[in-house]
PDBQT receptor file of N, H, CA, C and O in Angstrom, charges set to zero:
ATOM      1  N   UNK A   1      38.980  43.370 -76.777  1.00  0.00    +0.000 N 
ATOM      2  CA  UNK A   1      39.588  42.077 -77.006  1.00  0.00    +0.000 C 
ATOM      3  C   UNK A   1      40.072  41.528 -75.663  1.00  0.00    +0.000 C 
ATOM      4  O   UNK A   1      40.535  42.327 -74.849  1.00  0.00    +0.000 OA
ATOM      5  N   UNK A   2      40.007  40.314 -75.389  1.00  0.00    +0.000 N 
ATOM      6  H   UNK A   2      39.632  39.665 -76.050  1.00  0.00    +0.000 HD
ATOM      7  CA  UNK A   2      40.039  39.233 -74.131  1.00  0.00    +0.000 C 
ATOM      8  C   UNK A   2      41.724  38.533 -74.506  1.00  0.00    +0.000 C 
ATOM      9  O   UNK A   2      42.238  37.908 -75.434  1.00  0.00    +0.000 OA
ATOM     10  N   UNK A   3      42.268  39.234 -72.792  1.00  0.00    +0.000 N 
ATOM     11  H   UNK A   3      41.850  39.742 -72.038  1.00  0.00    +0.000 HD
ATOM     12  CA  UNK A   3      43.436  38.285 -72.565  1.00  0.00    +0.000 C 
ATOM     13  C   UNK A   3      43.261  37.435 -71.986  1.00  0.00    +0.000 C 
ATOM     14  O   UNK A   3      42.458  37.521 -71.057  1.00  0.00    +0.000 OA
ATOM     15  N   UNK A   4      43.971  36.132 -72.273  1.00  0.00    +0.000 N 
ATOM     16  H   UNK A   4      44.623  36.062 -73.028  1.00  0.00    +0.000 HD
ATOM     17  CA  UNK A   4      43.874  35.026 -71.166  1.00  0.00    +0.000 C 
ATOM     18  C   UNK A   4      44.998  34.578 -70.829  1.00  0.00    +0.000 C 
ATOM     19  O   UNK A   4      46.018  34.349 -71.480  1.00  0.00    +0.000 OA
ATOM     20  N   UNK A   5      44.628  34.419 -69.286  1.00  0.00    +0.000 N 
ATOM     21  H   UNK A   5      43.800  34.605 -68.757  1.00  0.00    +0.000 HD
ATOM     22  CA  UNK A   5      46.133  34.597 -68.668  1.00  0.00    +0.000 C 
ATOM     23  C   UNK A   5      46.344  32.682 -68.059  1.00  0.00    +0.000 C 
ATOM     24  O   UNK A   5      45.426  31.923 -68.372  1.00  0.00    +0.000 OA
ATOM     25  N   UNK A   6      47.371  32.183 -67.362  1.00  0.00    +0.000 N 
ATOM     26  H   UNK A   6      48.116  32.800 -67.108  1.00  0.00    +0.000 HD
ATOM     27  CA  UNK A   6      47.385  31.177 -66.847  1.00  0.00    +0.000 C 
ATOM     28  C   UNK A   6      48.385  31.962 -65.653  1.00  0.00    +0.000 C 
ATOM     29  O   UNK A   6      49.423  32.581 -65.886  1.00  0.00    +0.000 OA
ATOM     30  N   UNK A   7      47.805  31.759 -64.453  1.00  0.00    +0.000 N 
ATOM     31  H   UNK A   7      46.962  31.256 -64.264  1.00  0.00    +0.000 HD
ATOM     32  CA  UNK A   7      48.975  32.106 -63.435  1.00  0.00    +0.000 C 
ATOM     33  C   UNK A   7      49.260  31.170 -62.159  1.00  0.00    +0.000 C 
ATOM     34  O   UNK A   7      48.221  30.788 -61.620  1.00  0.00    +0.000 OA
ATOM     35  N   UNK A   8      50.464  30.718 -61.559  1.00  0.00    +0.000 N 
ATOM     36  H   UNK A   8      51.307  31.028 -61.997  1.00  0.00    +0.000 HD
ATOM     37  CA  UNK A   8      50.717  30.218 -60.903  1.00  0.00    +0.000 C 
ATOM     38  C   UNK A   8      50.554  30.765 -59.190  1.00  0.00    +0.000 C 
ATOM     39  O   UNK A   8      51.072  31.882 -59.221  1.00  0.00    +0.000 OA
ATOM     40  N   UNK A   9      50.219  30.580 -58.151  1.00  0.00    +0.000 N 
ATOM     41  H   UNK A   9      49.798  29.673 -58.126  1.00  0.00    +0.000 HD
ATOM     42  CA  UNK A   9      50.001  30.968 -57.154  1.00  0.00    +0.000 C 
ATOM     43  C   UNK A   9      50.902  29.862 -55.806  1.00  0.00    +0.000 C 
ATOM     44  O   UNK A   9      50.406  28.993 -55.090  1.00  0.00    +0.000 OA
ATOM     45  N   UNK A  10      51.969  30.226 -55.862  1.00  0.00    +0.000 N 
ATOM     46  H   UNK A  10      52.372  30.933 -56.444  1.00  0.00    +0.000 HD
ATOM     47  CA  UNK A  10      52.826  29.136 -54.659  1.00  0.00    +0.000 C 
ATOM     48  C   UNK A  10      53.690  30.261 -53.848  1.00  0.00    +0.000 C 
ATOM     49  O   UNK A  10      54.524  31.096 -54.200  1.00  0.00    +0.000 OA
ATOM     50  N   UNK A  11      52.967  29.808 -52.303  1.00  0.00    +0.000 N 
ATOM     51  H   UNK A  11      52.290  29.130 -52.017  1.00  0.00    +0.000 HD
ATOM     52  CA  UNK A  11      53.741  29.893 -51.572  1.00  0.00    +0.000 C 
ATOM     53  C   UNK A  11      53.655  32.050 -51.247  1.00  0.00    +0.000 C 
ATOM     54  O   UNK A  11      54.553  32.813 -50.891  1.00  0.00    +0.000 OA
ATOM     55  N   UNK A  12      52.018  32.362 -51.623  1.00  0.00    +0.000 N 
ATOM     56  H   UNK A  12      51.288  31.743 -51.913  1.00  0.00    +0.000 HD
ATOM     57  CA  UNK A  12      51.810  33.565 -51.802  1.00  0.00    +0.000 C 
ATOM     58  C   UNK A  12      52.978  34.364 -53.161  1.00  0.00    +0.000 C 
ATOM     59  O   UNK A  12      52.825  35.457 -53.706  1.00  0.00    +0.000 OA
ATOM     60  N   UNK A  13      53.586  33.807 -53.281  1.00  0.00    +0.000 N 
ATOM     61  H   UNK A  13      53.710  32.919 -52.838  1.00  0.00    +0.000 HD
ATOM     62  CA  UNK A  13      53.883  34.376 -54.825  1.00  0.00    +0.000 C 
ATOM     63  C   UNK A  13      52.716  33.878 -56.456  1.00  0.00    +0.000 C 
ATOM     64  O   UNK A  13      52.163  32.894 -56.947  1.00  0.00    +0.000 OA
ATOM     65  N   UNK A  14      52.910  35.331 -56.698  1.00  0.00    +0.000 N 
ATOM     66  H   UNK A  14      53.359  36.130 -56.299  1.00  0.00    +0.000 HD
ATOM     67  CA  UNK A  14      51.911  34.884 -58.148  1.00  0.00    +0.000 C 
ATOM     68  C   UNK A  14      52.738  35.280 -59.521  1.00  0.00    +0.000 C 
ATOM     69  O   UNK A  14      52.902  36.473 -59.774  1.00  0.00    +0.000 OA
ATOM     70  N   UNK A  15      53.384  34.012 -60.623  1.00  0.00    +0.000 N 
ATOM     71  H   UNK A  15      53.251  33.042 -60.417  1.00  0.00    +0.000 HD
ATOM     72  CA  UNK A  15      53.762  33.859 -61.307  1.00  0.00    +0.000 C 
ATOM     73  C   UNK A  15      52.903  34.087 -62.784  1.00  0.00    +0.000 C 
ATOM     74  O   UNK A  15      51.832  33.486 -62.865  1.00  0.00    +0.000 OA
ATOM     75  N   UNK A  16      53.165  34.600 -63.495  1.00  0.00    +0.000 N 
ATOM     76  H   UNK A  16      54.035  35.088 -63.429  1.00  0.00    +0.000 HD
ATOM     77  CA  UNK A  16      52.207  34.282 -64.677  1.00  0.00    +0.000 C 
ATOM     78  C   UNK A  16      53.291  33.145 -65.728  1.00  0.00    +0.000 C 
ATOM     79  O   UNK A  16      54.502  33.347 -65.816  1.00  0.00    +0.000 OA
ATOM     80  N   UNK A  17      52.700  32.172 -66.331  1.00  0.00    +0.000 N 
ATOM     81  H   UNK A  17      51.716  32.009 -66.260  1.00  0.00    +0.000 HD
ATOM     82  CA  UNK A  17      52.975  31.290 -66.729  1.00  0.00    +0.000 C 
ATOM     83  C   UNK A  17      52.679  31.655 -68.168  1.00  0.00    +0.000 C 
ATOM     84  O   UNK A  17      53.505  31.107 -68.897  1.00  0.00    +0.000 OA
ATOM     85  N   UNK A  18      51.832  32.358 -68.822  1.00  0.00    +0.000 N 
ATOM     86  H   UNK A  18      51.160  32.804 -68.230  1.00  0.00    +0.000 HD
ATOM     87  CA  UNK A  18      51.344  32.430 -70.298  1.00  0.00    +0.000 C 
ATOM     88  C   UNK A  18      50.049  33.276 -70.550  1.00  0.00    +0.000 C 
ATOM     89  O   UNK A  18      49.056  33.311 -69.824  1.00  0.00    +0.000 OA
ATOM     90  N   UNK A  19      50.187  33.720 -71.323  1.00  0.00    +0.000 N 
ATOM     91  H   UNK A  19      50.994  33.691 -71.912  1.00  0.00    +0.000 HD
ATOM     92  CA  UNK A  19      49.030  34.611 -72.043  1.00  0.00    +0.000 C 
ATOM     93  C   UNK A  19      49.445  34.940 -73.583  1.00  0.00    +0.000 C 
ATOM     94  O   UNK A  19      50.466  35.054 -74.260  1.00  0.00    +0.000 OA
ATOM     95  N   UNK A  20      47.687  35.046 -73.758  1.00  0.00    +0.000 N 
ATOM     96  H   UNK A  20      46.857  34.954 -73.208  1.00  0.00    +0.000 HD
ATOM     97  CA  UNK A  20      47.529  35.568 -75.245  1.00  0.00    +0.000 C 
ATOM     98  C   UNK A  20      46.317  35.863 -75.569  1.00  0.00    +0.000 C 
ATOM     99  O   UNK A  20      45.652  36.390 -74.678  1.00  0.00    +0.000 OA
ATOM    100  N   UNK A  21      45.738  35.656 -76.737  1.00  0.00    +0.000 N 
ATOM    101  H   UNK A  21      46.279  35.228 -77.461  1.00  0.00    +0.000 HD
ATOM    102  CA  UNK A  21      44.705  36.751 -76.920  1.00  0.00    +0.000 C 
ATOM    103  C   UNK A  21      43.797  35.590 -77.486  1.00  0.00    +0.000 C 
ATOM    104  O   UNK A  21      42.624  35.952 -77.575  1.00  0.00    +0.000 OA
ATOM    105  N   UNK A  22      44.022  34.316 -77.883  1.00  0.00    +0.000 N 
ATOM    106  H   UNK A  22      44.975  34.022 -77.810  1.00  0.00    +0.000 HD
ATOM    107  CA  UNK A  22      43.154  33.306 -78.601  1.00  0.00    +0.000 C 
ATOM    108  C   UNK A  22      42.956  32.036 -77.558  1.00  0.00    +0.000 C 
ATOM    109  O   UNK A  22      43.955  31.456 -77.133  1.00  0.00    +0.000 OA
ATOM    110  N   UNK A  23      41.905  31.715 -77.246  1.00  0.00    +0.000 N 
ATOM    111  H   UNK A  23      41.094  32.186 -77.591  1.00  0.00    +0.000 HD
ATOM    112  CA  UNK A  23      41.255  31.116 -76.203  1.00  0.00    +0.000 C 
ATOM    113  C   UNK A  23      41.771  29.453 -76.583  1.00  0.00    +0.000 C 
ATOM    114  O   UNK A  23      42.078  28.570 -75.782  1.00  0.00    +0.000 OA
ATOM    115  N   UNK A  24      41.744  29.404 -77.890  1.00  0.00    +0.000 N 
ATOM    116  H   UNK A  24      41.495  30.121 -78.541  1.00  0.00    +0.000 HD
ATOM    117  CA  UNK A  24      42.076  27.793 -78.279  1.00  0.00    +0.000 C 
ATOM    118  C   UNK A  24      43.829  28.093 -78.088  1.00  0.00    +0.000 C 
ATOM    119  O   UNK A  24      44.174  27.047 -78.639  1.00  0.00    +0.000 OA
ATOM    120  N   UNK A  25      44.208  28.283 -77.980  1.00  0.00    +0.000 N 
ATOM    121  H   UNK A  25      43.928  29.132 -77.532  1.00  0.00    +0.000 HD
ATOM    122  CA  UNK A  25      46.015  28.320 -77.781  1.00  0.00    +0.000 C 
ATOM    123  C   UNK A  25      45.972  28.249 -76.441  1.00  0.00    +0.000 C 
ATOM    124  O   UNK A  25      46.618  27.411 -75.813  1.00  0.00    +0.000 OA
ATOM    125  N   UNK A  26      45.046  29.306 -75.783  1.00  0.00    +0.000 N 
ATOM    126  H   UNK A  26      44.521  29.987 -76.293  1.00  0.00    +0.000 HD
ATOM    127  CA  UNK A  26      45.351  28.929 -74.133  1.00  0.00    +0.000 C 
ATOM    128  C   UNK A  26      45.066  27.319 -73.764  1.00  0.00    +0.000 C 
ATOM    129  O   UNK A  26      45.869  26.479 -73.359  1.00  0.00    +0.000 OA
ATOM    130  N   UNK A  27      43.941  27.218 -73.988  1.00  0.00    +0.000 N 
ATOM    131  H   UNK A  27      43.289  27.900 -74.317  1.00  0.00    +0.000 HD
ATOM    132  CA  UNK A  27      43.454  25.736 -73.551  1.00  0.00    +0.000 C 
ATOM    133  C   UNK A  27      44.416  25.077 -73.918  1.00  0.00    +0.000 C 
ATOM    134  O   UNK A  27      44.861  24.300 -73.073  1.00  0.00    +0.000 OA
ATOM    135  N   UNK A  28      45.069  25.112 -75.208  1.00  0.00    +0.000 N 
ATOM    136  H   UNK A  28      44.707  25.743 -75.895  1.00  0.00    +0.000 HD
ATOM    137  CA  UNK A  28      46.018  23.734 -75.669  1.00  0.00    +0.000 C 
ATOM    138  C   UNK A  28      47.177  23.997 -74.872  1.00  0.00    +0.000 C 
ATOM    139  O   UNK A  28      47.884  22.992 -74.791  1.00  0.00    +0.000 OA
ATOM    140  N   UNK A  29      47.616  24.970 -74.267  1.00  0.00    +0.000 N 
ATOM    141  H   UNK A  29      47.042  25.786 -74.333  1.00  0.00    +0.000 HD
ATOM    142  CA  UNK A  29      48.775  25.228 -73.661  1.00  0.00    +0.000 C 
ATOM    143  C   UNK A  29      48.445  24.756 -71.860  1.00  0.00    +0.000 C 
ATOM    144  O   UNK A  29      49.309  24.321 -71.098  1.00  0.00    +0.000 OA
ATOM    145  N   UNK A  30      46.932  25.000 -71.494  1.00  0.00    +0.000 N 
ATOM    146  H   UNK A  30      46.231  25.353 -72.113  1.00  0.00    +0.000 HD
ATOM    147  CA  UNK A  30      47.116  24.587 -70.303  1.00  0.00    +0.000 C 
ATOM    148  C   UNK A  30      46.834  23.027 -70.217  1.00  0.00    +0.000 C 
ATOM    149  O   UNK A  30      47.402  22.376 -69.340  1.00  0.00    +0.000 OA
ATOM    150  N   UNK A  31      45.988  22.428 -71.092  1.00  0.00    +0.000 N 
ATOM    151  H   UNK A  31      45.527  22.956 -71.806  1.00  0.00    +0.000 HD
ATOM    152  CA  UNK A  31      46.727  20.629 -71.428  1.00  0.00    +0.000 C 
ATOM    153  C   UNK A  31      47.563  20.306 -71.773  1.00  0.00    +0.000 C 
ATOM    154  O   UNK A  31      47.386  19.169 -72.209  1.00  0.00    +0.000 OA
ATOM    155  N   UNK A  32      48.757  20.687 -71.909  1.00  0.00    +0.000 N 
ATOM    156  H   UNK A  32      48.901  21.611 -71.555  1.00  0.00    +0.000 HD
ATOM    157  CA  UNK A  32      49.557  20.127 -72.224  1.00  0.00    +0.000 C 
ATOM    158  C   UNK A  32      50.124  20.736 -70.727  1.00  0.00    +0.000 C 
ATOM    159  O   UNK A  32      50.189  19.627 -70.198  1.00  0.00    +0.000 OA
ATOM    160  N   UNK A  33      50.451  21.401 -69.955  1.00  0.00    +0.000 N 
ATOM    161  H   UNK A  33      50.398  22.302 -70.385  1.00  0.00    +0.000 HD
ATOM    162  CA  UNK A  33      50.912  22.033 -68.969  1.00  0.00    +0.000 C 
ATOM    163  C   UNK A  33      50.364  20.998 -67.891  1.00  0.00    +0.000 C 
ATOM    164  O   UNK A  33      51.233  20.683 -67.078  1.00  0.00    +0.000 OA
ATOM    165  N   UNK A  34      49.380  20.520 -67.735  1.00  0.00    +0.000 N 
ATOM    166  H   UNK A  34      48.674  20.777 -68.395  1.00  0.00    +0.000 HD
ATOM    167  CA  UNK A  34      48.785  19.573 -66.944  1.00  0.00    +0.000 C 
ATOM    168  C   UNK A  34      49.230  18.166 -66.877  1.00  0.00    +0.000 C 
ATOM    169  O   UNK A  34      49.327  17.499 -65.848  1.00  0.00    +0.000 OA
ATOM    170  N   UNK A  35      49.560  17.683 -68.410  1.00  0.00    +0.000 N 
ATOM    171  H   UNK A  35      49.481  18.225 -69.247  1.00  0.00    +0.000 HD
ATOM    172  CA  UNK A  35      49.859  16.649 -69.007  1.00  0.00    +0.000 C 
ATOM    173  C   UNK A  35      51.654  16.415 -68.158  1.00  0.00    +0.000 C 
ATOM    174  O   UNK A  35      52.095  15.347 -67.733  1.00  0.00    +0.000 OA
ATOM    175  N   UNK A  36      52.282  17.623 -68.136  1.00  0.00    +0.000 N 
ATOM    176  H   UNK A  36      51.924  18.491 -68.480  1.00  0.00    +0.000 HD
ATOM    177  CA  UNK A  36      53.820  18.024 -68.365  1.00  0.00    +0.000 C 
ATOM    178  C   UNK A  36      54.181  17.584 -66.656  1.00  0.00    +0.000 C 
ATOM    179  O   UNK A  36      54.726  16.606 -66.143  1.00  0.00    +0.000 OA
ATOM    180  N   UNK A  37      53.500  18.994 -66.053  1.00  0.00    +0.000 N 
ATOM    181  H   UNK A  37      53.058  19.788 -66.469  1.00  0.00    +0.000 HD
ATOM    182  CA  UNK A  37      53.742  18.688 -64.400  1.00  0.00    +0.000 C 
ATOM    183  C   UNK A  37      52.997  18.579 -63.465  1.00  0.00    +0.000 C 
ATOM    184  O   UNK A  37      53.340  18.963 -62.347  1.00  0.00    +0.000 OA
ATOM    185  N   UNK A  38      51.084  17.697 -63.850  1.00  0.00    +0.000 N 
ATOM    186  H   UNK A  38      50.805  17.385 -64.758  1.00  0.00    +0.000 HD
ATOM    187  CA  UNK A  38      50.904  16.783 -62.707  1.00  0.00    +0.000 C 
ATOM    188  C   UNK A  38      50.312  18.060 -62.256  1.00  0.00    +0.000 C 
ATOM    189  O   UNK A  38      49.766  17.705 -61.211  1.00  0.00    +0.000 OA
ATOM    190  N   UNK A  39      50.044  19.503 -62.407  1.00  0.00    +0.000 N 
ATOM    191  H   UNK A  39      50.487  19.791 -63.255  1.00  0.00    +0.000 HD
ATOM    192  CA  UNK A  39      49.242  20.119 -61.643  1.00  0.00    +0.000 C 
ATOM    193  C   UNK A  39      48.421  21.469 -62.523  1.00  0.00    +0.000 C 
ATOM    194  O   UNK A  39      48.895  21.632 -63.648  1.00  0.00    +0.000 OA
ATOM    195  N   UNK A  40      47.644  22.123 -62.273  1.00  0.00    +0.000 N 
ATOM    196  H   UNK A  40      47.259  21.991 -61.360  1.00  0.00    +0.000 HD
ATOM    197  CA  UNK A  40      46.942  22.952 -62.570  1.00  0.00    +0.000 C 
ATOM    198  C   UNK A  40      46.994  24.539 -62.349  1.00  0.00    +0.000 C 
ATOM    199  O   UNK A  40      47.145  25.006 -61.220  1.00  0.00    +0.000 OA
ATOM    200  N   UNK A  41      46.902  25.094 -63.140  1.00  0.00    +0.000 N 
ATOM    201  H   UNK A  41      46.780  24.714 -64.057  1.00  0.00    +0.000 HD
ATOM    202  CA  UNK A  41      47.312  26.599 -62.910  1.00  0.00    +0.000 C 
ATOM    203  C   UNK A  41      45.860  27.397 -63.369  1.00  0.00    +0.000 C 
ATOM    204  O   UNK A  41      45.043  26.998 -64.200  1.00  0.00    +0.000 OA
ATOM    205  N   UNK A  42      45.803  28.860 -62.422  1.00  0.00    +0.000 N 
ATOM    206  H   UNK A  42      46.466  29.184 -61.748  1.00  0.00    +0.000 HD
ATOM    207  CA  UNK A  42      45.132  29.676 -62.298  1.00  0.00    +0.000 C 
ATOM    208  C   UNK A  42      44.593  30.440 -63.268  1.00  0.00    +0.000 C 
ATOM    209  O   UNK A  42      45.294  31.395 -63.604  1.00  0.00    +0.000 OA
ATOM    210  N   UNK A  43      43.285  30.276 -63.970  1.00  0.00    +0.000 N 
ATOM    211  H   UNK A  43      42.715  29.500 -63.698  1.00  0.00    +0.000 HD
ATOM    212  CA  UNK A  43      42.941  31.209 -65.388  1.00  0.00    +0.000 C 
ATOM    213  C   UNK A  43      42.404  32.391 -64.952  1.00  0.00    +0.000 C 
ATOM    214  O   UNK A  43      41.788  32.390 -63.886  1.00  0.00    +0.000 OA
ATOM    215  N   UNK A  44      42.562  33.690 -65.770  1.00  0.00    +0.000 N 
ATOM    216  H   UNK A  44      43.063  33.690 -66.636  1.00  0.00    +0.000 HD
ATOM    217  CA  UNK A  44      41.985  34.798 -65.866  1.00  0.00    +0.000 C 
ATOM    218  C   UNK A  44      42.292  35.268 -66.859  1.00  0.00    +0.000 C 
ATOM    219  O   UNK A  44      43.339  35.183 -67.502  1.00  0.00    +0.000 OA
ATOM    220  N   UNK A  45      40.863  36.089 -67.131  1.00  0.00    +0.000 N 
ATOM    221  H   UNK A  45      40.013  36.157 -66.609  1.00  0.00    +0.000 HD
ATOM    222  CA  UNK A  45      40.534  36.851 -68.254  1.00  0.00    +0.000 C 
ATOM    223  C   UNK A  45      40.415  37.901 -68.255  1.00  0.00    +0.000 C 
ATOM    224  O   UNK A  45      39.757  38.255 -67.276  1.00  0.00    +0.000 OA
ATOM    225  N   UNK A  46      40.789  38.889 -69.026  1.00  0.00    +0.000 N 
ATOM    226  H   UNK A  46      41.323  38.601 -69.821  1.00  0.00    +0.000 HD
ATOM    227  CA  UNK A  46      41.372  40.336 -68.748  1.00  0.00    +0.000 C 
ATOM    228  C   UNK A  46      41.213  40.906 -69.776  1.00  0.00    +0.000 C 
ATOM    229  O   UNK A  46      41.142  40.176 -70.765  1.00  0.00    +0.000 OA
ATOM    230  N   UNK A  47      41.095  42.352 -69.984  1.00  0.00    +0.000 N 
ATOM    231  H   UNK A  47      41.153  42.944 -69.180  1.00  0.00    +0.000 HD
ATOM    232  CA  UNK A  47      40.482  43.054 -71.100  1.00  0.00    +0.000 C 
ATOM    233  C   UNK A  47      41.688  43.909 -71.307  1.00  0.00    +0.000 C 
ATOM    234  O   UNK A  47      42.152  44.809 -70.607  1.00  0.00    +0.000 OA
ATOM    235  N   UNK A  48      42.252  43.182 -72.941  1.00  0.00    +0.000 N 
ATOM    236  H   UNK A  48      41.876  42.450 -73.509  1.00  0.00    +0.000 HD
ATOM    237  CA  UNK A  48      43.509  44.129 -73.577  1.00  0.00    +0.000 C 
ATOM    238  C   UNK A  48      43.782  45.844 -73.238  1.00  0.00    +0.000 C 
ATOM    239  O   UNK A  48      42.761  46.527 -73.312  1.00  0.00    +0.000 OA
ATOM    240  N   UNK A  49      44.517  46.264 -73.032  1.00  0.00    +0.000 N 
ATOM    241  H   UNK A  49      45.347  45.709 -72.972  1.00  0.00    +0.000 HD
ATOM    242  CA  UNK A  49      44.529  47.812 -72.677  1.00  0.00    +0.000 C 
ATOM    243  C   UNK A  49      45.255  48.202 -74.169  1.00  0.00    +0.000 C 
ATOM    244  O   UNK A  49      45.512  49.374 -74.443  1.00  0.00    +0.000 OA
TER     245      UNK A  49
């Protein structure tokens, strides 16, 4: 099963912003995140342990 992550990258720090396991929740979470503050954050996909 596939995590998907959203992570922030400023200033050489790396933040994770959100994850979960359903691909349509990520997407709706990173439009609206885009919508919110004007910028874009880092996706990766990662395999549940």
């Amino acid at each position: 099963m596939a995590i998907y992550k959203f992570v922030e990258i400023k200033g050489g720090k790396r933040t994770e912003k959100f994850q979960t396991p359903d691909i349509k929740r990520a997407l709706r979470f990173h439009k609206w995140y885009i919508a919110k503050y004007k910028q874009g954050l880092l996706f990766e996909i990662g395999e549940e342990k």
